[in-house]
N, CA, C and O atoms as CSV, one atom per row, in Angstrom:
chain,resi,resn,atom,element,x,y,z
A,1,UNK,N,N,9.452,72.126,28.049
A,1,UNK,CA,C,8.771,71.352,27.028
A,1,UNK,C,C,8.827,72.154,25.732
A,1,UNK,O,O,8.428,73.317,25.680
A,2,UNK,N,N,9.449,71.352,24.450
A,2,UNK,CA,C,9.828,72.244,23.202
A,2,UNK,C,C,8.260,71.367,22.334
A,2,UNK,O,O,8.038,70.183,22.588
A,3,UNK,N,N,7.452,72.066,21.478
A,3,UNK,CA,C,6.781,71.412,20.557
A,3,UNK,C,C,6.664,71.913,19.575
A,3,UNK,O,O,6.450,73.123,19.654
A,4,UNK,N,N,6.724,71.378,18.324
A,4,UNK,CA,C,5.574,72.305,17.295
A,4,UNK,C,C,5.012,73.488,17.154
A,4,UNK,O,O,3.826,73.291,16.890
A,5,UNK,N,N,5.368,75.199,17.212
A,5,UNK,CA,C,4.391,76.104,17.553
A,5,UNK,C,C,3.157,75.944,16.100
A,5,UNK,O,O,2.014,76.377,15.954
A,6,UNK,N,N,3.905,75.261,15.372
A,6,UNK,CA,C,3.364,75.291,13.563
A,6,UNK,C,C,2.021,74.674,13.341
A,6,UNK,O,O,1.269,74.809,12.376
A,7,UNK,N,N,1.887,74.031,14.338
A,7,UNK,CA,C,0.389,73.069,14.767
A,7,UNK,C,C,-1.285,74.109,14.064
A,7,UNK,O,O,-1.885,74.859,14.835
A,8,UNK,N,N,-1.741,73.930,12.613
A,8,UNK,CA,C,-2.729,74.580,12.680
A,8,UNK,C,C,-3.823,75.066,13.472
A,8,UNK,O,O,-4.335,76.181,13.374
A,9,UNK,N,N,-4.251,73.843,14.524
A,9,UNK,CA,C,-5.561,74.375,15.140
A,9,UNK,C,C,-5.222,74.210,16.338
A,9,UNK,O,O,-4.076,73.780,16.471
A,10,UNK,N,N,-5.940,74.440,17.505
A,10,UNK,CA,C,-6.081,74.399,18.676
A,10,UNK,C,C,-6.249,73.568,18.996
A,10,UNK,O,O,-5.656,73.326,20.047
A,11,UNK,N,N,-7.012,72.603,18.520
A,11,UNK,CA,C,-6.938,70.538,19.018
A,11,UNK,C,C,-5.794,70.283,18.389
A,11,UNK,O,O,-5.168,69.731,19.294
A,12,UNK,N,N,-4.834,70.308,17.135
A,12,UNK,CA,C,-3.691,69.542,16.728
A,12,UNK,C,C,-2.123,70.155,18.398
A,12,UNK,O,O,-1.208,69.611,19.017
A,13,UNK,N,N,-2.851,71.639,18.317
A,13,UNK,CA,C,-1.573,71.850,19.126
A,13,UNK,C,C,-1.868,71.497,20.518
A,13,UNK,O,O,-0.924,71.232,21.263
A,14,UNK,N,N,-3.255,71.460,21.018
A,14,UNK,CA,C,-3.293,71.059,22.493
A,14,UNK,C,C,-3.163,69.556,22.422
A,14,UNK,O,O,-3.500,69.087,23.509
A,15,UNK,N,N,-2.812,68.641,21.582
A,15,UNK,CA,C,-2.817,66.886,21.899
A,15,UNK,C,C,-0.873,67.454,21.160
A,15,UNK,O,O,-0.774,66.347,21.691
A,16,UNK,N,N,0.013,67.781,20.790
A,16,UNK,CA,C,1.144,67.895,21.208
A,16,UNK,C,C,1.379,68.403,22.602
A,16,UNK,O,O,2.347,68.109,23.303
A,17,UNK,N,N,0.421,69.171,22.915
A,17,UNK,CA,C,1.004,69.426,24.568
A,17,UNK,C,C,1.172,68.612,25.303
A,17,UNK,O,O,2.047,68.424,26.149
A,18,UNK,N,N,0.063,67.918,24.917
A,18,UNK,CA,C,-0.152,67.173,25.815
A,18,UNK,C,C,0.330,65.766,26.246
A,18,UNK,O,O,0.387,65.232,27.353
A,19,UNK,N,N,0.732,65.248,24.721
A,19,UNK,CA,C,1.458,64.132,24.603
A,19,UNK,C,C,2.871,64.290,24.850
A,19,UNK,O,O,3.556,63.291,25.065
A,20,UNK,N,N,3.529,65.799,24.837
A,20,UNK,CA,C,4.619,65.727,25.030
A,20,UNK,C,C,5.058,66.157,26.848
A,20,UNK,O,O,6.193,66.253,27.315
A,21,UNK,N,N,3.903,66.323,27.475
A,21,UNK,CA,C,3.651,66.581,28.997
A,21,UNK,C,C,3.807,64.568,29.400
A,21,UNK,O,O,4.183,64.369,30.556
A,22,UNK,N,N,3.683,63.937,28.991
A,22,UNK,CA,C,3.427,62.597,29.255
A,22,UNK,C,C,1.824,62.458,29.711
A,22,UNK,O,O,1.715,61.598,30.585
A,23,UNK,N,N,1.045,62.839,29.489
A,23,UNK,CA,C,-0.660,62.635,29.418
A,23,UNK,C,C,-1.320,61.500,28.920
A,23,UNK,O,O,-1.113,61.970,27.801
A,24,UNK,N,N,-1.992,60.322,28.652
A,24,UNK,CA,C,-2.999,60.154,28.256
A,24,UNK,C,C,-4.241,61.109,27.934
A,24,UNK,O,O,-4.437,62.192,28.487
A,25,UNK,N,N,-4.965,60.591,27.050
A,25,UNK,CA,C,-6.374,61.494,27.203
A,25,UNK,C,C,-7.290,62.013,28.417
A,25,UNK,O,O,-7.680,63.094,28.856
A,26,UNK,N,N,-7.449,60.297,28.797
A,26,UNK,CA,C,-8.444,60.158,30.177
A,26,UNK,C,C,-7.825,60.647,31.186
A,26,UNK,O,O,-8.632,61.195,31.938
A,27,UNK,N,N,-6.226,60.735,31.743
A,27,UNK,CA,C,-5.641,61.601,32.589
A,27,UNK,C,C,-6.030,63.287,32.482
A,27,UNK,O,O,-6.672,64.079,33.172
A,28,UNK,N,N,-5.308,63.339,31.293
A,28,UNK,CA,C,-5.659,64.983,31.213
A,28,UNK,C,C,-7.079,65.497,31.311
A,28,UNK,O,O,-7.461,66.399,32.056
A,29,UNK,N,N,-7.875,64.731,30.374
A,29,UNK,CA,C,-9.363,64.968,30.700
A,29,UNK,C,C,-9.820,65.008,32.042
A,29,UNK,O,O,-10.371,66.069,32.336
A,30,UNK,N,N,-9.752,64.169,32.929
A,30,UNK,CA,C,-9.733,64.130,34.374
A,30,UNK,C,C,-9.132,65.260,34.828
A,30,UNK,O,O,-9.862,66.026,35.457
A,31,UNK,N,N,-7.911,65.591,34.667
A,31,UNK,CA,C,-7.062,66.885,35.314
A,31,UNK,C,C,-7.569,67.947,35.162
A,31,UNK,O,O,-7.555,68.769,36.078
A,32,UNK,N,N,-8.269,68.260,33.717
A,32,UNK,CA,C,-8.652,70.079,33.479
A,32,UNK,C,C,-10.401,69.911,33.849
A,32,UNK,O,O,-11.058,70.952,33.856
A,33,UNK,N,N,-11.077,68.637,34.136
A,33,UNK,CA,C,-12.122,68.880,34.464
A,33,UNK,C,C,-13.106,68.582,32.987
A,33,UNK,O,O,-14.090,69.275,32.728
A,34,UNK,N,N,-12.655,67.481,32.145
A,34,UNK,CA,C,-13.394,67.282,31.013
A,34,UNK,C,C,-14.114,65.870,30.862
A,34,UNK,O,O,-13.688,65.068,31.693
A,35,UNK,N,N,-14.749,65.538,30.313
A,35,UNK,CA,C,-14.870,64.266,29.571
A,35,UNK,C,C,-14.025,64.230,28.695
A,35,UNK,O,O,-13.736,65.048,27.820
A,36,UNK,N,N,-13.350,62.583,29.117
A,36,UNK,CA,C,-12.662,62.126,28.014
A,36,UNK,C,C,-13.064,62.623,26.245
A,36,UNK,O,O,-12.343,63.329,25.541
A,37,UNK,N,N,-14.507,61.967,25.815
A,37,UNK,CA,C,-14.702,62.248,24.889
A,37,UNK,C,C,-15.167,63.652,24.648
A,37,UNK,O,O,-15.534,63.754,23.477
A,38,UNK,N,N,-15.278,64.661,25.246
A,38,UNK,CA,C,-15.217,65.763,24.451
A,38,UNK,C,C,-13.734,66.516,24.062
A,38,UNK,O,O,-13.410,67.207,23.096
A,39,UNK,N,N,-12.901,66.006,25.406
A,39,UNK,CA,C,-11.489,66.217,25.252
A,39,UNK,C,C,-11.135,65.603,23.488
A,39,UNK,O,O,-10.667,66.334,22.615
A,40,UNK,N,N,-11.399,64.516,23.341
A,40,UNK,CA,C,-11.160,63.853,22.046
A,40,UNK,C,C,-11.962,64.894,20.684
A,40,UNK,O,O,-11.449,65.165,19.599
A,41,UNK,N,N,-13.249,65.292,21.156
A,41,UNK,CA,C,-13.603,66.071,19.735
A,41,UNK,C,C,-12.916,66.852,19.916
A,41,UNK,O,O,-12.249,66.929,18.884
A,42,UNK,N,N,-12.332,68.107,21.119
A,42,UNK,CA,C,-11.968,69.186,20.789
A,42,UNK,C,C,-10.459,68.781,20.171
A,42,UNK,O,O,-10.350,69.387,19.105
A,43,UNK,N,N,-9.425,68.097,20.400
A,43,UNK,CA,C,-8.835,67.551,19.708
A,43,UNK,C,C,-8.214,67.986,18.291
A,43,UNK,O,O,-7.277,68.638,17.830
A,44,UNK,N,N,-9.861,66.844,17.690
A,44,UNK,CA,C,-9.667,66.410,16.540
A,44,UNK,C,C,-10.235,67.669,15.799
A,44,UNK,O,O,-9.895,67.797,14.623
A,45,UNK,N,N,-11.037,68.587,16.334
A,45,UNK,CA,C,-11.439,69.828,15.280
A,45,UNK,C,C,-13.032,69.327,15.601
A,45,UNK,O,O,-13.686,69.689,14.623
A,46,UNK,N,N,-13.815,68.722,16.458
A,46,UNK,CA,C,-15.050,68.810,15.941
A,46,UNK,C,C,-16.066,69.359,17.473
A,46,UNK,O,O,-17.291,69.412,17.576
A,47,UNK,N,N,-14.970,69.713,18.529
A,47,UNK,CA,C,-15.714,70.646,19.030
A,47,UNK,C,C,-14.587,71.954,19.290
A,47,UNK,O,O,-13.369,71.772,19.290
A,48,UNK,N,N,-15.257,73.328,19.513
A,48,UNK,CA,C,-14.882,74.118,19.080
A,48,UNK,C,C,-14.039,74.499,20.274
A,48,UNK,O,O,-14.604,74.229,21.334
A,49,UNK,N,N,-11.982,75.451,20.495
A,49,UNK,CA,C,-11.913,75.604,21.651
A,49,UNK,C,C,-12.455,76.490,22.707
A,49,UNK,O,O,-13.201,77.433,22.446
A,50,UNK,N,N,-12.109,76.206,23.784
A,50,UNK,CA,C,-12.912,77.630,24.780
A,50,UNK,C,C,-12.337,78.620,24.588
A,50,UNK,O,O,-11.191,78.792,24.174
A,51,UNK,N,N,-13.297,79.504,24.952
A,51,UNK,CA,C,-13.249,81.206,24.838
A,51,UNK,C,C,-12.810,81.873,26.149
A,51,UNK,O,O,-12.308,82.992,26.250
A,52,UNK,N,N,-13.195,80.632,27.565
A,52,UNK,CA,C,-12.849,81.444,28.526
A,52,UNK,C,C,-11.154,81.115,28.978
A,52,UNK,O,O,-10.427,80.163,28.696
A,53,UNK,N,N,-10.924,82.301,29.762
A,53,UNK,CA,C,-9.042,82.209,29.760
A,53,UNK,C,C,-9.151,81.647,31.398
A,53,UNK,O,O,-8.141,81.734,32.098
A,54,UNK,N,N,-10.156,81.189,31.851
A,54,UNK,CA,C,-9.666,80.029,33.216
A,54,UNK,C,C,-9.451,78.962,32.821
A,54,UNK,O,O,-8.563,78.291,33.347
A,55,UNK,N,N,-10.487,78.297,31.375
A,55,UNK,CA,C,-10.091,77.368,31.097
A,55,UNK,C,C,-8.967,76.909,30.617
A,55,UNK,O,O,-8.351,75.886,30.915
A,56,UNK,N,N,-8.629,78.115,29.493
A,56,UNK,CA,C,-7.771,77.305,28.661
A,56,UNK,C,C,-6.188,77.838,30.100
A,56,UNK,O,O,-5.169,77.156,30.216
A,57,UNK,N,N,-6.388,78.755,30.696
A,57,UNK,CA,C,-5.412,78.793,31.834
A,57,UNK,C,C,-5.125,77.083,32.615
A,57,UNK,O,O,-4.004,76.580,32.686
A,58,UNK,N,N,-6.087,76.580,33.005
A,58,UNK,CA,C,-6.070,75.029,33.635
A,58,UNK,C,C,-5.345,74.259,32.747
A,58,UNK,O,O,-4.325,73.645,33.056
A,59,UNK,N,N,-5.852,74.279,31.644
A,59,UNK,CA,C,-5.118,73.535,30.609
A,59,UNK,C,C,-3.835,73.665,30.553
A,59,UNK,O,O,-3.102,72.718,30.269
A,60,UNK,N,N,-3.316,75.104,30.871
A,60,UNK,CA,C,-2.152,75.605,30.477
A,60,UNK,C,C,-1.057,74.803,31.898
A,60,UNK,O,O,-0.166,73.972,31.723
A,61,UNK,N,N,-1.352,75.186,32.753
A,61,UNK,CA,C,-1.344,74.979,34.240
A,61,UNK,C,C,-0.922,73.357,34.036
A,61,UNK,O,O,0.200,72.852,34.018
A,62,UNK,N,N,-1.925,72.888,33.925
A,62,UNK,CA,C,-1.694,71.196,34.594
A,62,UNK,C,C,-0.447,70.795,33.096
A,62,UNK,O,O,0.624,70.289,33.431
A,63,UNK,N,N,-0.673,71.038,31.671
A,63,UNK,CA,C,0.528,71.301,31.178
A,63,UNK,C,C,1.774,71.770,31.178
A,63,UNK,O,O,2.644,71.532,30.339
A,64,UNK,N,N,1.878,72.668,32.451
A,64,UNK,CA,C,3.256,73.013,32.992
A,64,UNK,C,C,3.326,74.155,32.370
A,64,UNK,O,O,4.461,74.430,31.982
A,65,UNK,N,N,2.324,75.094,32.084
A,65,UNK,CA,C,3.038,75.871,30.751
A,65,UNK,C,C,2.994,77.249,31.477
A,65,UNK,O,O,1.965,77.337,32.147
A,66,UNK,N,N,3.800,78.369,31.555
A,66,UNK,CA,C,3.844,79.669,32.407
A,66,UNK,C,C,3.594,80.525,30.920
A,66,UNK,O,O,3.929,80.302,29.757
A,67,UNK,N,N,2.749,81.731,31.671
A,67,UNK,CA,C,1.830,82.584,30.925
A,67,UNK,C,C,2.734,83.347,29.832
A,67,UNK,O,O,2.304,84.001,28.881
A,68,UNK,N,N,3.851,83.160,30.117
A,68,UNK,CA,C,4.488,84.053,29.104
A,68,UNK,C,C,5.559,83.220,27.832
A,68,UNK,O,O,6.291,83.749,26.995
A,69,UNK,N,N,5.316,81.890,28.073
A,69,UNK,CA,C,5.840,81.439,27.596
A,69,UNK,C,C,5.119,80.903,25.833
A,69,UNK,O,O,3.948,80.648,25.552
A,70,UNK,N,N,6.216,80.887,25.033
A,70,UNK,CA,C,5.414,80.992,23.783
A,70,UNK,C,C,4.154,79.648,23.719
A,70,UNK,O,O,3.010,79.824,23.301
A,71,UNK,N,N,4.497,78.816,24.045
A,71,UNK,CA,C,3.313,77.899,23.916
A,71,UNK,C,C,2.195,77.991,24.291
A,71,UNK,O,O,1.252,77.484,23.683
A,72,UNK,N,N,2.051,78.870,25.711
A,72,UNK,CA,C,0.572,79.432,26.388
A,72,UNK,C,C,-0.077,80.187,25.144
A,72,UNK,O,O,-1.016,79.745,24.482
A,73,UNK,N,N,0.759,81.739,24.878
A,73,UNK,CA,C,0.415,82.410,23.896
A,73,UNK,C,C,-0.072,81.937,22.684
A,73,UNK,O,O,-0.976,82.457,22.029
A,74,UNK,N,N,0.744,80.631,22.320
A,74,UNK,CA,C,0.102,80.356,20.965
A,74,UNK,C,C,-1.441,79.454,21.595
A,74,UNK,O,O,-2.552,79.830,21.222
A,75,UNK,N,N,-1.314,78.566,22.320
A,75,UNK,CA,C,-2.431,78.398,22.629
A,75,UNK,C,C,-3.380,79.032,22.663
A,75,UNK,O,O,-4.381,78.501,22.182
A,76,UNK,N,N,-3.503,80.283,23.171
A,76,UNK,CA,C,-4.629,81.071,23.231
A,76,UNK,C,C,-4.870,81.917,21.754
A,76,UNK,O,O,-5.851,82.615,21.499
A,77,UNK,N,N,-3.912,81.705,21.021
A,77,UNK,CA,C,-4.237,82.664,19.541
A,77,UNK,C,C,-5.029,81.676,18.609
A,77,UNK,O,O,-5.949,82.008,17.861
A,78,UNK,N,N,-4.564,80.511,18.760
A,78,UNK,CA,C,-5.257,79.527,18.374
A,78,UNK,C,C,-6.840,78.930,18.347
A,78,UNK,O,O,-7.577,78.450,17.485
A,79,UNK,N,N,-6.957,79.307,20.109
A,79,UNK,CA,C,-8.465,79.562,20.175
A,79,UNK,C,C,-9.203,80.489,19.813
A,79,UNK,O,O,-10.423,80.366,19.704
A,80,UNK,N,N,-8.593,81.497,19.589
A,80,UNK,CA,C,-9.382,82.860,18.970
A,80,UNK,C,C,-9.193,82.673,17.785
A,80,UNK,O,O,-9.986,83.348,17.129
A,81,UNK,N,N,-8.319,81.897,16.981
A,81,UNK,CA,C,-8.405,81.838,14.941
A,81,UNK,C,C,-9.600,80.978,14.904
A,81,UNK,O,O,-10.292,80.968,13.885
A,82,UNK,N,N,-10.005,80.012,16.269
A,82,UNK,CA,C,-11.341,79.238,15.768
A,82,UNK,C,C,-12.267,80.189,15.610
A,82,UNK,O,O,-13.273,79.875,14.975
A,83,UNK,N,N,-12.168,81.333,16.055
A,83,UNK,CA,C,-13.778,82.412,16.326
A,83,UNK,C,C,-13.079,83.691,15.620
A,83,UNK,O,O,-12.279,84.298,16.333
A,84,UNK,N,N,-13.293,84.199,14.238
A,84,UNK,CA,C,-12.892,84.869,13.527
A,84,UNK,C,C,-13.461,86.409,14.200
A,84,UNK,O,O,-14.635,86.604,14.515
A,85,UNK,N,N,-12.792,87.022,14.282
A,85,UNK,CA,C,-13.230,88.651,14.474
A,85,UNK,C,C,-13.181,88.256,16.318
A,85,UNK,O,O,-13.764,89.165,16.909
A,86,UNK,N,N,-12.675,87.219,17.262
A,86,UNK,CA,C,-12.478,87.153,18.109
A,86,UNK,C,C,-10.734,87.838,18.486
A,86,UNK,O,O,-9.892,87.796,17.589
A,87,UNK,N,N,-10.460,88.295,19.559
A,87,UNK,CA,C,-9.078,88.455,20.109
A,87,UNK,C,C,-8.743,87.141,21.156
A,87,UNK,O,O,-9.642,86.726,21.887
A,88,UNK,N,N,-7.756,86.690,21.169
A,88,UNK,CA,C,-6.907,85.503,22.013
A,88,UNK,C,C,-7.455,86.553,23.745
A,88,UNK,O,O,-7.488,87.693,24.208
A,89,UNK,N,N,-7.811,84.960,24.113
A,89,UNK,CA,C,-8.655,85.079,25.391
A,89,UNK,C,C,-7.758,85.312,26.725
A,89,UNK,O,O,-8.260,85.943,27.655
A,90,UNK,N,N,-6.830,84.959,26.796
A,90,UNK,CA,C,-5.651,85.739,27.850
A,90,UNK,C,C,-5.548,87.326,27.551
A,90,UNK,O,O,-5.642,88.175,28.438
A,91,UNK,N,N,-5.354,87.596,26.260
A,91,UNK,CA,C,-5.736,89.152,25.547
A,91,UNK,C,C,-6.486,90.125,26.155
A,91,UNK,O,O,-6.062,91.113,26.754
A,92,UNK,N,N,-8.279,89.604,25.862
A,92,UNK,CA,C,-9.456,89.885,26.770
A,92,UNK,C,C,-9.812,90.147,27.254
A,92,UNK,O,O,-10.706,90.991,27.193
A,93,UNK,N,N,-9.111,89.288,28.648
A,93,UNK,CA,C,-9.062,88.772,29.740
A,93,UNK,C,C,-7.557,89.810,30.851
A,93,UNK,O,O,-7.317,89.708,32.054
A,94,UNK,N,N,-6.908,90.642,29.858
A,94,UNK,CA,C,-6.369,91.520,30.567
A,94,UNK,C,C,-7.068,93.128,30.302
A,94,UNK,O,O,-7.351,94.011,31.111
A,95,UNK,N,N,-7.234,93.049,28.425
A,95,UNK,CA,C,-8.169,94.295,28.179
A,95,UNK,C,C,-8.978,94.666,28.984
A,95,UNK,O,O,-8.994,95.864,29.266
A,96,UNK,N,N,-10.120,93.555,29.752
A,96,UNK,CA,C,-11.127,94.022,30.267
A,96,UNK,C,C,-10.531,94.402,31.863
A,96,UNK,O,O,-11.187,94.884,32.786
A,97,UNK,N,N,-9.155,94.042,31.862
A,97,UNK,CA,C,-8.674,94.636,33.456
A,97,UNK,C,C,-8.238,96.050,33.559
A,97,UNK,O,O,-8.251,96.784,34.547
A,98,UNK,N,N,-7.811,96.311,32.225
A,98,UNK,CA,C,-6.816,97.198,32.531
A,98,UNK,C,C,-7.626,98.694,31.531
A,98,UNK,O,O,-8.355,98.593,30.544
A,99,UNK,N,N,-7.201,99.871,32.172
A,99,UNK,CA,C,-8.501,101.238,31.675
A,99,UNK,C,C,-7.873,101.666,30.483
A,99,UNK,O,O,-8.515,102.194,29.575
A,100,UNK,N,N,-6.185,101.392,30.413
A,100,UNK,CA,C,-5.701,101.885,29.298
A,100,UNK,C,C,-5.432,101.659,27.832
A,100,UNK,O,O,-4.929,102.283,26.897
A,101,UNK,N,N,-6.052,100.360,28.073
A,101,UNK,CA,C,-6.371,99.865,26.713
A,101,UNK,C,C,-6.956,100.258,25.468
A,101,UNK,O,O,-6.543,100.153,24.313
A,102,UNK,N,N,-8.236,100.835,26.055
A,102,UNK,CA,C,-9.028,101.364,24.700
A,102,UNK,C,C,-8.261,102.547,24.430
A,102,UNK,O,O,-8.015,102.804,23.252
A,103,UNK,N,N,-7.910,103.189,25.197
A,103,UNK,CA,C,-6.533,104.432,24.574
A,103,UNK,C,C,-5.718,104.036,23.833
A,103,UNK,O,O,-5.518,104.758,22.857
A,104,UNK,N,N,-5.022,102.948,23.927
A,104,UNK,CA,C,-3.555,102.486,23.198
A,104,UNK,C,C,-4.297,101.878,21.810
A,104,UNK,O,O,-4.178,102.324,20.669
A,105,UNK,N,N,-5.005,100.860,22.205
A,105,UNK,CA,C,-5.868,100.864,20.844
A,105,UNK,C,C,-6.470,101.467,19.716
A,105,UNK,O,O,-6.427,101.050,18.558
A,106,UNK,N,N,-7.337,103.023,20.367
A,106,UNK,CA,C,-7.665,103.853,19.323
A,106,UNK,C,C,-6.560,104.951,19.077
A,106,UNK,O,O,-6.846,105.912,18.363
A,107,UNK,N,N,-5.315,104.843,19.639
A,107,UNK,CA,C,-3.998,105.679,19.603
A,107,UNK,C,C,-3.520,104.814,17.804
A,107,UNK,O,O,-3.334,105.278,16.679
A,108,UNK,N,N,-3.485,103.406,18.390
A,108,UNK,CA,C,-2.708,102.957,16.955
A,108,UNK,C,C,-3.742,102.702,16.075
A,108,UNK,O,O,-3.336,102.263,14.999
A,109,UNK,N,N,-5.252,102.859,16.189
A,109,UNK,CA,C,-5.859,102.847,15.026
A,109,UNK,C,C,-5.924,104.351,14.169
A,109,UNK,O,O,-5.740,104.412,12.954
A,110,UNK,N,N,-6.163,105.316,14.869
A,110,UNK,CA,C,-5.624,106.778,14.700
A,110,UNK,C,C,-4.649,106.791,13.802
A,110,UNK,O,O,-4.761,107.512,12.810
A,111,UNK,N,N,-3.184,105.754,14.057
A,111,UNK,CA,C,-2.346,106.086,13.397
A,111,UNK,C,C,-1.926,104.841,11.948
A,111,UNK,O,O,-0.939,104.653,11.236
A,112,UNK,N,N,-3.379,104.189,12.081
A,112,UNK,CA,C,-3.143,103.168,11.578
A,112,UNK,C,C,-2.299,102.088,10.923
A,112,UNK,O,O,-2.109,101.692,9.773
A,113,UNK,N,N,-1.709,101.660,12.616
A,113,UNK,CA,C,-0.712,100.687,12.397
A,113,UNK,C,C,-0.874,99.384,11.735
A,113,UNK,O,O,-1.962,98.820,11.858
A,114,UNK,N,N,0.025,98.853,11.076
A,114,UNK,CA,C,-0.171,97.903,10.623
A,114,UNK,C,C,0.617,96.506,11.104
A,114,UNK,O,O,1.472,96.798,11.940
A,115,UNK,N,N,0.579,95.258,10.852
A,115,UNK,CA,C,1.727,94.637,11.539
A,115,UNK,C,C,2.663,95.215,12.411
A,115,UNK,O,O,2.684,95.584,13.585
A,116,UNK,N,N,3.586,95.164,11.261
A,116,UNK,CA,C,4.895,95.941,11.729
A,116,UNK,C,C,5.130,96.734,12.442
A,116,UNK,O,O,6.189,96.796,13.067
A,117,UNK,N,N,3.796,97.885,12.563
A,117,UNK,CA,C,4.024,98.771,13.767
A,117,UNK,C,C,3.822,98.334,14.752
A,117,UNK,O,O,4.690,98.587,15.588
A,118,UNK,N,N,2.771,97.567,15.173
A,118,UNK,CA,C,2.621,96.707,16.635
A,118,UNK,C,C,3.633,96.104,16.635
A,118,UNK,O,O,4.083,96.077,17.781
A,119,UNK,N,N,4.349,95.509,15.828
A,119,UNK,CA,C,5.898,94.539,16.347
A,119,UNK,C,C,6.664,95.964,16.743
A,119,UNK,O,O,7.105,96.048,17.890
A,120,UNK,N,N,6.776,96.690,16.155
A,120,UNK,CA,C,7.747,98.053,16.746
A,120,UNK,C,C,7.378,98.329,17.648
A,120,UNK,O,O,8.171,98.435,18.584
A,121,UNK,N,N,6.050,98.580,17.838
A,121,UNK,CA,C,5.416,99.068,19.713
A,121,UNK,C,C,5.470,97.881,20.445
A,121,UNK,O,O,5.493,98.096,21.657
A,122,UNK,N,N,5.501,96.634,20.110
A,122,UNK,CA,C,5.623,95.905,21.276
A,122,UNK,C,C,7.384,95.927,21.412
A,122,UNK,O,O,7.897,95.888,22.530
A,123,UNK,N,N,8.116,95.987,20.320
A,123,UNK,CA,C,10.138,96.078,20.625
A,123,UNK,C,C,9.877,97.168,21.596
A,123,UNK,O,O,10.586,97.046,22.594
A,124,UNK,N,N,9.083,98.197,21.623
A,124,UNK,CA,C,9.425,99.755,22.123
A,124,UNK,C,C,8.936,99.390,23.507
A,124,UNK,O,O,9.689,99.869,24.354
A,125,UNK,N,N,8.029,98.771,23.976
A,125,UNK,CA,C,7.189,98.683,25.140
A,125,UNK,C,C,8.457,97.652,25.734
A,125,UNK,O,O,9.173,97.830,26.719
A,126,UNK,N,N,8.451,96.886,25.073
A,126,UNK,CA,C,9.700,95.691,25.958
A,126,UNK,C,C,10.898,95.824,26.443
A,126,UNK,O,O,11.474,95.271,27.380
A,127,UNK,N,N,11.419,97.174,25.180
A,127,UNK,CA,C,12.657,97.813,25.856
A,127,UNK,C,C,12.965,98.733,26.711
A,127,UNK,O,O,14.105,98.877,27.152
A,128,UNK,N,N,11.511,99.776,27.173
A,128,UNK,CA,C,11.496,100.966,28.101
A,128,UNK,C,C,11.016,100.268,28.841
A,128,UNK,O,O,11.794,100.250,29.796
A,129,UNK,N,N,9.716,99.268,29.173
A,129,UNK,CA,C,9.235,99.270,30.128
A,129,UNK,C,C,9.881,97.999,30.947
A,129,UNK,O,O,9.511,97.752,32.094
């Protein structure tokens, strides 16, 4: 499934998912466990997306979408631009698994990376590891 990654919010890009999955509303709503109509505010921008990564994982799931694929990812960055000073909830949701995180984190704040250096440490991480 190819869509839009350009979709501003998290309701414009989850109703391309979804429409391009072949969904109705009331289907999908039914599938991830929603009301139709809140499925419809979150949508349209007037309720806010979830924070937790089972949910928006289900979502991802009954959309067909595998975790590494760019559309999951943007999905979840999307829900975290709704909650400013938040990190994307798949993100989180591995930070809080894994011990080496807050190391690698205060390693590149130490060295205070900017963009570009996280795109270089993630080229560097993708090509050794």
């Amino acid at each position: 499934m190819r869509v839009e990654l350009a979709a501003a919010t998290f309701g414009q890009f989850l109703r391309q998912l979804r429409l391009a999955a072949g969904f109705g509303l009331r289907a999908f709503a039914e599938a991830v466990g929603m009301k139709p109509s809140n499925l419809c505010r979150l949508e349209t921008g007037r309720l806010a997306p979830p924070q937790d990564p089972e949910r928006i994982g289900k979502m991802a799931e009954v959309l067909g979408l595998m975790p590494e694929s760019q559309e999951f990812v943007r999905l979840n960055d999307l829900a975290a631009k709704a909650r400013p000073g938040t990190a994307a909830p798949d993100v989180v949701d591995y930070a809080a698994k894994q011990p080496g995180v807050p190391l690698l984190l205060r390693t590149a704040k130490g060295k205070q990376l900017d963009e570009e250096g996280f795109r270089r440490l993630a080229a560097y991480i993708e090509e050794h590891f």
